[in-house]
C-alpha positions in Angstrom: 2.7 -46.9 41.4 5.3 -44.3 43.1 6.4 -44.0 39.1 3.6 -43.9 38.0 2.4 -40.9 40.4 5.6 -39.0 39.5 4.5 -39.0 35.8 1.3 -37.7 36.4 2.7 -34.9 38.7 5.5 -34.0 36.0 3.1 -34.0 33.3 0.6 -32.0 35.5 3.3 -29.5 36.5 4.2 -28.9 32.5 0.8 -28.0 31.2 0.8 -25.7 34.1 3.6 -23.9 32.8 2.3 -23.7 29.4 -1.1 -22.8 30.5 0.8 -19.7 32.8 2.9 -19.3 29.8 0.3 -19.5 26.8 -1.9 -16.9 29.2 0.9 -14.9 29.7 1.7 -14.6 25.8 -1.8 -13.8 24.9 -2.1 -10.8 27.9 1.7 -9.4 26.3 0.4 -9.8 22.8 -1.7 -6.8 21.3 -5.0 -6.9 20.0 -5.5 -6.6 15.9 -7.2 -2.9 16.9 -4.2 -1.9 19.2 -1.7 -3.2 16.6 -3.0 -1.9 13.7 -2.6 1.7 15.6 0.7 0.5 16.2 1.7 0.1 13.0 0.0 3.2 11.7 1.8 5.2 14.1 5.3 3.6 12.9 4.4 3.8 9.0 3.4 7.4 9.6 6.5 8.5 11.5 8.7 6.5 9.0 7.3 8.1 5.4 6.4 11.5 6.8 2.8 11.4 5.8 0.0 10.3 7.3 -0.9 6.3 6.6 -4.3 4.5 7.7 -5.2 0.7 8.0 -8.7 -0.3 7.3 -8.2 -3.5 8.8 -5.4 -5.9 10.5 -5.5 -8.9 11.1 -2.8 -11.8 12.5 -2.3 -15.5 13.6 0.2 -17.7 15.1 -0.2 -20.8 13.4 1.3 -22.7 11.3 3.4 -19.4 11.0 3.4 -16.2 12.5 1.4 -13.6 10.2 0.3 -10.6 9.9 -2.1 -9.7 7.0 -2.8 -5.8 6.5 -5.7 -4.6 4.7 -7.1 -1.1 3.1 -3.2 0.4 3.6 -3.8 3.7 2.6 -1.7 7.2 2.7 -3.7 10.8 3.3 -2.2 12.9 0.8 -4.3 14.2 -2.6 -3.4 11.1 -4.5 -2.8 8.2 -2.2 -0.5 5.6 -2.1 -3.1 2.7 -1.7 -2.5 -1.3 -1.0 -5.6 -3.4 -0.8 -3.6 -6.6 0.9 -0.3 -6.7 2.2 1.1 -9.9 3.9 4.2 -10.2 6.2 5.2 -13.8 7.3 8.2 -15.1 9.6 9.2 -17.9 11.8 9.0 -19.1 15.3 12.6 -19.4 15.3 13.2 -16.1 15.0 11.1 -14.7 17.3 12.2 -17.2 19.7 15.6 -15.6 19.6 14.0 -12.1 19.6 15.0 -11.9 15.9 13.0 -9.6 13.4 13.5 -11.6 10.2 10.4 -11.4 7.3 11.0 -15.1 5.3 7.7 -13.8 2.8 6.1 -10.4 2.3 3.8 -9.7 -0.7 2.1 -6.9 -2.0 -1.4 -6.5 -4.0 -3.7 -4.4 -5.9 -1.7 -1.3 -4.9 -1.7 2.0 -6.6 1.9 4.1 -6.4 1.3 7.8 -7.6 4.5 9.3 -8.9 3.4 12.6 -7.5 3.0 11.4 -4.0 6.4 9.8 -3.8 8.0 13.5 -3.4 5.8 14.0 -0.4 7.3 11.6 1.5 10.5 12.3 3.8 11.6 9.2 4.7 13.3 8.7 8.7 16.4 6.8 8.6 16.1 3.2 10.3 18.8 2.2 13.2 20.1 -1.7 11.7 20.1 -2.2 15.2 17.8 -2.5 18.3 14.4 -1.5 17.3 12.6 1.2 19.4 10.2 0.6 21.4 10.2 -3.7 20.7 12.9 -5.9 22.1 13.5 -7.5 18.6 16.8 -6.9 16.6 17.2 -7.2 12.6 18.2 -10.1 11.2 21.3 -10.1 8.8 18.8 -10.7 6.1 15.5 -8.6 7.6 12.9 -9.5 4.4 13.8 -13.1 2.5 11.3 -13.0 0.2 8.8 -10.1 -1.3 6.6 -10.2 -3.9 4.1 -8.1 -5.7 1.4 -8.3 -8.4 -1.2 -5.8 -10.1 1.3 -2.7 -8.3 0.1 0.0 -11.1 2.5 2.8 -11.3 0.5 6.1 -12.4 2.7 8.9 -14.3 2.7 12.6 -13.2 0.1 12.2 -16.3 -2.3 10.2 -14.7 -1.0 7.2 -16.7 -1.2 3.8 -15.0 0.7 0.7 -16.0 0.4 -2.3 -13.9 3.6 -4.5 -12.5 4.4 -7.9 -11.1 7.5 -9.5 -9.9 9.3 -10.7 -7.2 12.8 -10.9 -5.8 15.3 -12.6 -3.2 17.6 -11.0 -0.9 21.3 -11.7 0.5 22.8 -9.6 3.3 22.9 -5.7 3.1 19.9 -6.0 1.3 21.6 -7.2 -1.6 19.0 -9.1 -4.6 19.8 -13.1 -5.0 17.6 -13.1 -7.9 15.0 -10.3 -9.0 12.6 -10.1 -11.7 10.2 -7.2 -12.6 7.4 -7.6 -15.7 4.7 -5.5 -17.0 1.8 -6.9 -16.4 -0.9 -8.0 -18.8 1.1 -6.3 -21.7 0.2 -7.1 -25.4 4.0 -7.6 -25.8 6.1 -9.3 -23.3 8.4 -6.7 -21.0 10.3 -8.1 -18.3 13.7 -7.3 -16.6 15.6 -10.2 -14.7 18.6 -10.0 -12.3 20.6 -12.9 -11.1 23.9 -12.4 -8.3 27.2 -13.5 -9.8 28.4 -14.9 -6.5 29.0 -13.1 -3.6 30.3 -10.0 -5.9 28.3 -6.9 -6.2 27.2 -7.8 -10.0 24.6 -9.0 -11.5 23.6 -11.0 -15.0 20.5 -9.2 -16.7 18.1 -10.8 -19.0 16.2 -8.0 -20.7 12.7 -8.8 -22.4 11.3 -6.4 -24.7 10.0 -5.9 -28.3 9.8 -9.8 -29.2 13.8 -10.4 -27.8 15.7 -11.5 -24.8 18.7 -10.0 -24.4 21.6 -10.2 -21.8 23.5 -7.7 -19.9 25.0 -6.7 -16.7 24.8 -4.6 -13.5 27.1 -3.5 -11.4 27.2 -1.9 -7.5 29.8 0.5 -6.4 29.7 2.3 -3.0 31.9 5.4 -3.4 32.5 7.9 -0.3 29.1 6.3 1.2 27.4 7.1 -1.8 25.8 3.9 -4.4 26.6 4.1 -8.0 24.9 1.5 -10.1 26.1 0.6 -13.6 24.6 -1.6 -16.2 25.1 -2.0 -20.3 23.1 -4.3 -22.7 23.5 -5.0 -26.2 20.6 -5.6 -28.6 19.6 -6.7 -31.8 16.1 -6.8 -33.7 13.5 -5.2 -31.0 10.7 -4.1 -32.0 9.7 -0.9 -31.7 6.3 -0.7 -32.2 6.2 -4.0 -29.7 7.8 -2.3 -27.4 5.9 0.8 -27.2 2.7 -0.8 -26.9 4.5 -2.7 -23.8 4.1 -0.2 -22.4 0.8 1.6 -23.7 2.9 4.3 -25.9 1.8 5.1 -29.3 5.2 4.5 -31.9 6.5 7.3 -34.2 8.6 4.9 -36.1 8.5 1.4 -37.2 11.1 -1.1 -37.4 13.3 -3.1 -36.0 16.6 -1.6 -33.7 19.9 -2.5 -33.3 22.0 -0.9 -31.0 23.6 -0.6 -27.4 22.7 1.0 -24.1 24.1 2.1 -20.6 22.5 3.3 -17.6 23.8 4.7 -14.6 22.2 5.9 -11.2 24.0 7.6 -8.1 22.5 8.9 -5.2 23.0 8.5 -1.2 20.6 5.5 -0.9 18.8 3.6 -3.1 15.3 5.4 -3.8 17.8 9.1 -4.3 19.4 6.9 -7.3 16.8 5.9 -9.0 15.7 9.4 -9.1 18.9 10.4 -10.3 18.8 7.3 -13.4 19.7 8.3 -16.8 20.3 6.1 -19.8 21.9 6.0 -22.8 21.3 4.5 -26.5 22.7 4.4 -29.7 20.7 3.2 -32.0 19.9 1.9 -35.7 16.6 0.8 -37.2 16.9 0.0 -40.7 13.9 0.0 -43.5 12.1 1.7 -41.1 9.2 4.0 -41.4 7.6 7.5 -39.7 4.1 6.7 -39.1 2.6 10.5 -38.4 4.9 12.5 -40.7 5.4 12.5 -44.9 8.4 14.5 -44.6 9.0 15.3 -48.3 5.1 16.4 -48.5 6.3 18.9 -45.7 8.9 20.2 -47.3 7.0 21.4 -50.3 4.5 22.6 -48.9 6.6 24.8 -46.4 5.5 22.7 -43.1 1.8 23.4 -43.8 1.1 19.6 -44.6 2.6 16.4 -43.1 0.6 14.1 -42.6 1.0 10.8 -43.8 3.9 8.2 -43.3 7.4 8.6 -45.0 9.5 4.9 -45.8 13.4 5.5 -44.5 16.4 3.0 -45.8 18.1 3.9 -42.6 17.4 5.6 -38.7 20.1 6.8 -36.9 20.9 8.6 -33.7 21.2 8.3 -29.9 18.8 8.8 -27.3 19.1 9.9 -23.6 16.6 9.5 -20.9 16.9 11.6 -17.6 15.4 11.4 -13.8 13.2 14.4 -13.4 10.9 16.1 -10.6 8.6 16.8 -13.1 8.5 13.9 -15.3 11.4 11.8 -17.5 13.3 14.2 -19.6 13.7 12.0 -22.9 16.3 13.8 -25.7 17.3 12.7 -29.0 20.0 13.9 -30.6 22.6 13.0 -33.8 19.3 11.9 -35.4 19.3 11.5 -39.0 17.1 9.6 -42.0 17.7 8.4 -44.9 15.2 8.0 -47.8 16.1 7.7 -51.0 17.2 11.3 -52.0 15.8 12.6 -49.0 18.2 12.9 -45.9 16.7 14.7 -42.5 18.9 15.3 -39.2 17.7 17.0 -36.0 17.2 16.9 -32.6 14.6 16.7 -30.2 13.2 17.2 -26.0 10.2 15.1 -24.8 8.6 15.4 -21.4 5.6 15.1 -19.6 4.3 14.5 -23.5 5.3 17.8 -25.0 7.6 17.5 -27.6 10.3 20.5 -28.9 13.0 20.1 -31.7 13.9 20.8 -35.2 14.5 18.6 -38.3 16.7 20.0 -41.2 15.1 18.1 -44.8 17.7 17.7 -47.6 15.8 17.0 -50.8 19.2 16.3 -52.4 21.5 16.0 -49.4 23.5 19.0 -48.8 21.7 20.7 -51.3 18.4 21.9 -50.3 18.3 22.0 -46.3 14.3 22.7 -45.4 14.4 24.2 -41.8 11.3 22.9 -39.5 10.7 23.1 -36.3 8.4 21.0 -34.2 6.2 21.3 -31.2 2.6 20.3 -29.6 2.3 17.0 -28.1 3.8 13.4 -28.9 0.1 12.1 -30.4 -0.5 15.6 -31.9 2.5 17.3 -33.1 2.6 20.6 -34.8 5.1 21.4 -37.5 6.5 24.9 -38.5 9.1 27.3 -40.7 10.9 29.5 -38.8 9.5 33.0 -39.6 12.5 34.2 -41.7 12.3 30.3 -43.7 8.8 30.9 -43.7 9.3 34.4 -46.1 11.7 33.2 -47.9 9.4 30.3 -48.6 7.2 32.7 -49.6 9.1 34.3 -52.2 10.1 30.1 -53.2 6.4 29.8 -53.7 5.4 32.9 -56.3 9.1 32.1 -58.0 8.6 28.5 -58.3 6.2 26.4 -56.8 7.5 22.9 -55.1 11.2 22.7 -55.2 11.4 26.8 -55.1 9.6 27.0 -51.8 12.1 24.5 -50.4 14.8 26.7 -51.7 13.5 29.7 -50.8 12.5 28.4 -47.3 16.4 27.3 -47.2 17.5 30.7 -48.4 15.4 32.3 -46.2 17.2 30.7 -42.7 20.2 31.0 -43.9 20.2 34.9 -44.5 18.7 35.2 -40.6 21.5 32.9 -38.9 23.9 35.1 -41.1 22.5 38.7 -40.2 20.4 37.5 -37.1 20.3 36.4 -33.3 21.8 33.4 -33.9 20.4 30.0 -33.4 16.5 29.2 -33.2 15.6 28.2 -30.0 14.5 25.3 -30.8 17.8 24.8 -32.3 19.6 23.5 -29.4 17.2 21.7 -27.4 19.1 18.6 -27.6 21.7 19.7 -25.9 20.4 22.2 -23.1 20.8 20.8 -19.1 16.7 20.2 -18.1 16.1 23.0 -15.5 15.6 22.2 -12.2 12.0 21.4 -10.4 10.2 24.8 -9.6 10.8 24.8 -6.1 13.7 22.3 -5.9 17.0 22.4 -6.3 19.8 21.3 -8.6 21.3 18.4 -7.7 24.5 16.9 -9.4 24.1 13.8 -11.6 26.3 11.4 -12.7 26.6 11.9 -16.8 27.3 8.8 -18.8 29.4 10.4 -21.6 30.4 9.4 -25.0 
């Protein structure tokens, strides 16, 4: 009996401990109102801009949870999330730990406009202000996101999923990145080699999977990321429409490409990106241009399509404030008798360059120079080809406009200011942002 009445005093003694303690949890714990202030009040002093929370909302069991709905920030095109969900464990918070083991992301909408709004406040990897809980060597185990559309400084929206896995220092175990609900499979995958800072690289794209590698370098505090992948068969026109872009050429490309990013943290690197590719797409074919039809007709007529035996040349694609900077330069078709070589600028959709035509190559050289927009590009003689293409045309019609167009540039490079302007856009810096300033990029050179 004595037992007995000691058991029922311990037992009534520890359920009035975790009544006092479960009551005393609940009065220290917020309510979903106070902490979706909370965290609007952090987000907004983190990102610089404004952010609102429709609604929050968080439980306890089986896992701690906090699930964040109509994220939202106040700028002219809003970063939006319709659901975001954080997840961790009671053993961390037990030890005062902040360690995410699952966060997800969906339905969210990232305008590339709004990104340069943001100034983002550096995060102490130590004690938290204003919470008694410390990062975790690995603060976020897990994330994942689907349906995150990614809308152009042209309003164009292209929908991502993925997921990824993280070591220490925020380093990816594994990673993978895909477009979502393209015609055409486009994916990127990562995988750690180790405990080394490089990565394997399976890259999906225009009907192949091909491998490559990335590397991380941290010189004088700054991060330098490196990657190269070799490739064999893509196709183009499959990989365009990946990515809702409408194809020029046709055909299937060999050829090799680097990439290389630098910048203080992370999100400054990718801004500063710029890749590299050499290409070669043989029996290919220009779908919008018949390039011997605008030779003889002086760059008055072109349309139609134009079968090559061989596409050559290297393209470059450059970080840019106001839109990717893509250049193409050593280009040059084959077709036939027909040989063209040229150069060429696209951003934001505007397109500038110049083609030279050979109707027998080295022969006849037909200067043209090209403009408007990638879906509706305009094609033109420079004034003094344009004359002499005149003259061509009441001398012979056909092959004497083409001479007389090639006649006609030739005298004005001889006797005038030099170079079109069009001439060179291949190889012209990109001028800086209106409003911004240049900022030194890592080049990867030939």
């Amino acid at each position: 009996m004595p037992q007995r009445r000691t058991v029922l005093i311990a037992s009534g003694t520890v359920a009035a401990l975790l009544l006092l303690a479960a009551l005393a949890v609940w009065a220290w714990l917020p309510t979903e109102e106070e902490l979706a202030q909370r965290v609007e009040a952090e987000a907004s002093d983190k990102l610089g801009v404004p952010v609102t929370v429709h609604r929050l909302h968080w439980s306890l069991w089986p896992v701690p949870r906090v699930v964040l709905e109509g994220v939202a920030t106040e700028q002219p095109d809003p970063l939006t999330a319709a659901r975001i969900t954080a997840e961790a464990q009671w053993s961390d918070l037990l030890r005062l730990r902040l360690a995410l083991t699952r966060l997800s992301l969906e339905d969210a909408s990232v305008p590339q406009r709004s990104l340069s709004g943001f100034q983002i406040a550096a995060t102490d990897a130590g004690q938290r202000s204003g919470t008694p809980f410390e990062l975790a060597e690995v603060p976020v185990q897990h994330v994942e996101w689907r349906n995150v559309r990614w809308v152009s400084r042209t309003g164009r929206a292209l929908a991502y999923a993925g997921e990824a896995q993280f070591d220490t220092a925020w380093r990816p175990r594994h990673a993978r990145i895909e477009r979502e609900g393209a015609s055409v499979p486009a994916a990127l995958d990562i995988t750690r080699e180790g405990a080394e800072d490089r990565w394997r690289a399976e890259v999906t794209a225009g009907g192949r999977t091909e491998r490559g590698e990335l590397r991380l370098q941290t010189i004088e505090g700054r991060y330098r990321v490196t990657g190269a992948v070799d490739f064999t068969g893509v196709d183009i026109v499959g990989l365009m429409s990946a990515f809702e872009r409408r194809a020029i050429v046709a055909g299937k490309a060999d050829g090799h490409t680097d990439l290389i990013a630098e910048g203080a943290d992370p999100a400054e690197a990718l801004r500063a990106l710029q890749t590299r590719t050499r290409f070669a797409v043989r029996r290919a074919r220009l779908l919008t241009f018949d390039l011997e039809r605008a030779v003889k007709s002086a760059g008055q007529n072109h349309q139609g399509t134009t079968p090559l035996d061989q596409l050559t040349g290297i393209v470059r694609t450059e970080a840019d404030r106001e839109g990717t900077i893509v250049r193409y330069s050593d280009l040059k078709a084959t077709s036939g008798v027909l040989t063209a070589t040229g150069s060429a600028v696209i951003q934001n959709r505007q397109v500038r360059g110049n083609v030279a035509v050979d109707l027998v190559e080295g022969v006849v050289g037909v200067p043209l120079e090209f403009g408007g927009t990638v879906s509706d590009p305009s094609l033109s003689l420079p004034p003094a080809a344009l004359a002499g293409a005149a003259v061509g045309t009441a001398v012979a019609p056909g092959i004497g406009t083409a001479i007389g167009a090639r006649l006609g540039e030739t005298l004005r490079r001889l006797f005038g200011a030099g170079t079109s302007d069009a001439g060179g856009a291949g190889d012209r810096p990109a001028s800086p942002a209106r409003g911004g300033r240049a900022t030194p990029a890592p080049v990867i050179r030939d």
